[in-house]
N, C-alpha and C positions, 0 to 999 in steps of 0.2 A: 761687633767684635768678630763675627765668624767670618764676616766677610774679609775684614781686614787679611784674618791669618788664612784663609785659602786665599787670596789677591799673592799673600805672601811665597808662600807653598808655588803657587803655580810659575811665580816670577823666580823663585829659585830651582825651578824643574823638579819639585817633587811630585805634585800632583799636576803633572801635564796632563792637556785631555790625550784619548789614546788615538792614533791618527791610522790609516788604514794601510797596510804596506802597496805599492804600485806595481802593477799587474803588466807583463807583455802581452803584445795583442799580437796573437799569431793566425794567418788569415792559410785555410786550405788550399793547396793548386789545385795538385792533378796526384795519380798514384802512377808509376814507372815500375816495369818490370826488374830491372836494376838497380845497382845503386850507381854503378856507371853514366845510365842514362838521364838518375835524377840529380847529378852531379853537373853533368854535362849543361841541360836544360837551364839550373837554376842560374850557373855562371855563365850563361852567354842568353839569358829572358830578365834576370832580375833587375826590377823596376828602378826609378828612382825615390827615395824615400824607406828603403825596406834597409834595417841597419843590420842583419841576417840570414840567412835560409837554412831548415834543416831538413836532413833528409833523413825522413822515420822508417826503421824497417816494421811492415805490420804484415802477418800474413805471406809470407813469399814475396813481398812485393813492397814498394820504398815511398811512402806518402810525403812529397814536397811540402815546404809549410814559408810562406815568407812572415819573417820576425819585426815586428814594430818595436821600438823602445816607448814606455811611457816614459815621459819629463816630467819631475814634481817642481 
């Protein structure tokens, strides 16, 4: 009987299992004294495959990052 009513539950979306939300995978370049220069760089090096780039200011200085999408 328990089985039934959680088969049921779960086929009505109450008791779905709980699934893990999906993650960017953002892979380090290089740091640039600018944000000009790590603007520059990313739009004229950016790979094929990279659906992003961002440019982090940390420190006086602007940490390139190429952005992956995860697909579920």
């Amino acid at each position: 009987m328990r089985a039934a009513v959680l088969a049921a539950a779960i086929a009505l979306g109450v008791a779905a299992p709980a699934q893990a939300a999906p993650m960017d995978y953002w892979q380090y370049v290089a740091t640039y004294p600018t944000a000009q220069a790590c603007h520059t760089y990313a739009r004229e090096e950016q790979p094929w495959g990279v659906d992003y780039y961002v440019c982090d200011p940390k420190n006086n200085a602007w940490d390139l990052y190429w952005v992956f999408l995860t697909r579920t």
